[in-house]
Structures are given as C-alpha cells and as structure tokens.
C-alpha positions as CSV (number, residue, x, y, z in Angstrom):
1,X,17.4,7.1,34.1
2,X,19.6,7.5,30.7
3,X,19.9,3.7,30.4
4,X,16.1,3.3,30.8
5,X,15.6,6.1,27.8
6,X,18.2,4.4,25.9
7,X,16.8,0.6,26.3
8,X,12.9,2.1,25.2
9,X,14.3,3.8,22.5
10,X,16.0,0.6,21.2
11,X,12.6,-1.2,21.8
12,X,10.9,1.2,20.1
13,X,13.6,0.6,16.6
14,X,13.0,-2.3,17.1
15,X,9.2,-2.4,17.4
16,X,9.2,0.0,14.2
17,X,11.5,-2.0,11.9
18,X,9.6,-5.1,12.5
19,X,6.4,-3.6,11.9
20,X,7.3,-1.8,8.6
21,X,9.0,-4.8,7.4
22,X,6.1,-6.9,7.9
23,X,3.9,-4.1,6.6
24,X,6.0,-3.9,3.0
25,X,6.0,-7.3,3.0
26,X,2.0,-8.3,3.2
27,X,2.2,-4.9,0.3
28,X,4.5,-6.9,-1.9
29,X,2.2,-10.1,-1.3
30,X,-1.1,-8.9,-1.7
31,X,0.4,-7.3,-5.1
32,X,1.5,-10.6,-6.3
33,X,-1.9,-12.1,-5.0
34,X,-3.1,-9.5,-7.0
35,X,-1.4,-10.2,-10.3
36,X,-1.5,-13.6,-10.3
37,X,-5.3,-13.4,-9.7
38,X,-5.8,-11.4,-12.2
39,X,-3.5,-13.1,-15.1
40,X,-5.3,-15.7,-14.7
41,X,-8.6,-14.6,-15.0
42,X,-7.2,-12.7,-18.1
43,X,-5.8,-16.1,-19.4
44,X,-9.2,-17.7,-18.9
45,X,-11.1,-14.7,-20.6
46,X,-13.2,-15.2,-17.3
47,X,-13.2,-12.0,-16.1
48,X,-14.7,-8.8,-17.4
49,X,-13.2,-6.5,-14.4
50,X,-9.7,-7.9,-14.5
51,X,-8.9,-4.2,-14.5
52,X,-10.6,-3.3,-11.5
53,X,-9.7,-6.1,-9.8
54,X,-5.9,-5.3,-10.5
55,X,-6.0,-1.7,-9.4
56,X,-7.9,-2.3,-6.2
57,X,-5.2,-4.9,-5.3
58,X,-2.1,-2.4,-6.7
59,X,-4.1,0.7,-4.0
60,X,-4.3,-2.2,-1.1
61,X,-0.7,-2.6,-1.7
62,X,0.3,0.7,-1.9
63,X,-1.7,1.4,1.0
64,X,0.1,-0.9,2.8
65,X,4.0,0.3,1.7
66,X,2.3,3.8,2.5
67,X,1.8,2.7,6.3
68,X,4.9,1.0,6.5
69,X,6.7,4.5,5.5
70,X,4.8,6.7,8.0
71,X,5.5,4.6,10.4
72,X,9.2,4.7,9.9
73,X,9.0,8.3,10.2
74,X,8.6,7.6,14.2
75,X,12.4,6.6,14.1
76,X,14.0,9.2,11.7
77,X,16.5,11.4,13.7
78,X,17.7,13.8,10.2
79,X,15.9,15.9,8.5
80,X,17.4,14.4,5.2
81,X,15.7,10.9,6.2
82,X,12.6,13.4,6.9
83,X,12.3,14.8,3.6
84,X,13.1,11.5,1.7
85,X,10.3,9.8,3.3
86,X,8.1,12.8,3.0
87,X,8.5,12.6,-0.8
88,X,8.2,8.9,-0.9
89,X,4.6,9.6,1.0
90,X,4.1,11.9,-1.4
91,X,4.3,9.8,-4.1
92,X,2.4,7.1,-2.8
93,X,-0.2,9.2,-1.9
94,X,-0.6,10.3,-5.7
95,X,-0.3,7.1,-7.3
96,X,-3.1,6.1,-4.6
97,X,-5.6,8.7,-5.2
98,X,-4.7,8.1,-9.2
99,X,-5.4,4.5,-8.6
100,X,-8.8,5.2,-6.8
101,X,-9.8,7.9,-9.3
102,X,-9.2,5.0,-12.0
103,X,-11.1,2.2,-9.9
104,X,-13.6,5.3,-10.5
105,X,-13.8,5.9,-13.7
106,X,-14.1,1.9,-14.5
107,X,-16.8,1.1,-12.6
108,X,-18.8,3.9,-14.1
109,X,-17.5,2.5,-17.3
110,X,-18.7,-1.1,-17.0
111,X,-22.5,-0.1,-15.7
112,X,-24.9,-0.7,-13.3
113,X,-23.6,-4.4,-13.1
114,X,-20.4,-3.7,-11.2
115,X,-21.8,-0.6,-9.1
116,X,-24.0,-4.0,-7.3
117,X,-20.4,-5.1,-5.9
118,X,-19.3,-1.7,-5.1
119,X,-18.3,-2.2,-1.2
C-alpha cells in the first residue's frame, strides 16, 4: 500500500510541474504577444489604447504565472516553500488588482468610445 502512495504522489509532482511550467510559459508568451502587439501599434501611431491593450495583456499574464504558483503549492512539503509562495501570490495578486484598477482608470479616461469594447 506504501508503494501505491509513493507512485501517486510521484504522478502527482509530476502532473504539477508540468502544469505550472506550461502555465508560466503561455504567461511569458502572452506578455511578449502583448508587447510586441503593442510596440507596433505604438510604432505605427495606430493605436489610441496601446496602453490598455498593454496592461490587459501584462494582468492575463500575471494571471497566468499567478495560477501556475497556486498550483505549485499542491506539492510544497515546508513551511518555508509555503511562505515564499504565499508572498510571491501576494505580490501578484497586487500588481493584478493595480493593473485592473489602471485598465480602470483608462477607459474612463479615453470616453464613451472605448467603454463600446469593454468585455
């Protein structure tokens, strides 16, 4: 019965370090996406909401390193590793509702215009 425990709980690292990998990494590419995207628009002078469109794609990417770090937690056997990943969450979780708060303030900044693509 102890080598049945042992073999899930390897399964289960396993499962989890895939999965947060996979989640930082579509974080790091949607923030390249992002920037990318929106350097170019800047370059062309095309758009007006290259700010906007820059912090929603810096919050999607957040959101997604966030994810990634909670579900690592499922696999942390310290409390050290515990309170490191509770203040990287922490973090995170500011600079995301900072982000939001900012996506906020410039959409009630650039008018009735952009509150039409609100989703």
């Amino acid at each position: 019965m102890n080598g049945i425990a042992e073999l899930l709980e390897e399964v289960l690292s396993s499962i989890v370090l895939i999965s947060t990998s996979l989640m930082e990494f579509i974080g790091v590419c949607v923030l390249v996406y992002t920037a990318i995207k929106s350097f170019w628009l800047w370059v062309k002078k095309d758009g007006s909401n290259v700010r906007l469109i820059l912090a929603q794609g810096i919050a999607l990417a957040l959101e997604f390193k966030m994810g990634g770090e909670v579900l690592r937690t499922v696999v942390v056997r310290e409390w050290a590793e515990l309170g490191i990943l509770g203040a990287i969450i922490v973090l995170r979780g500011l600079l995301t509702f900072l982000i939001h708060w900012e996506i906020e303030n410039e959409r009630k900044a650039m008018g009735p215009e952009i509150e039409k693509q609100k989703p």
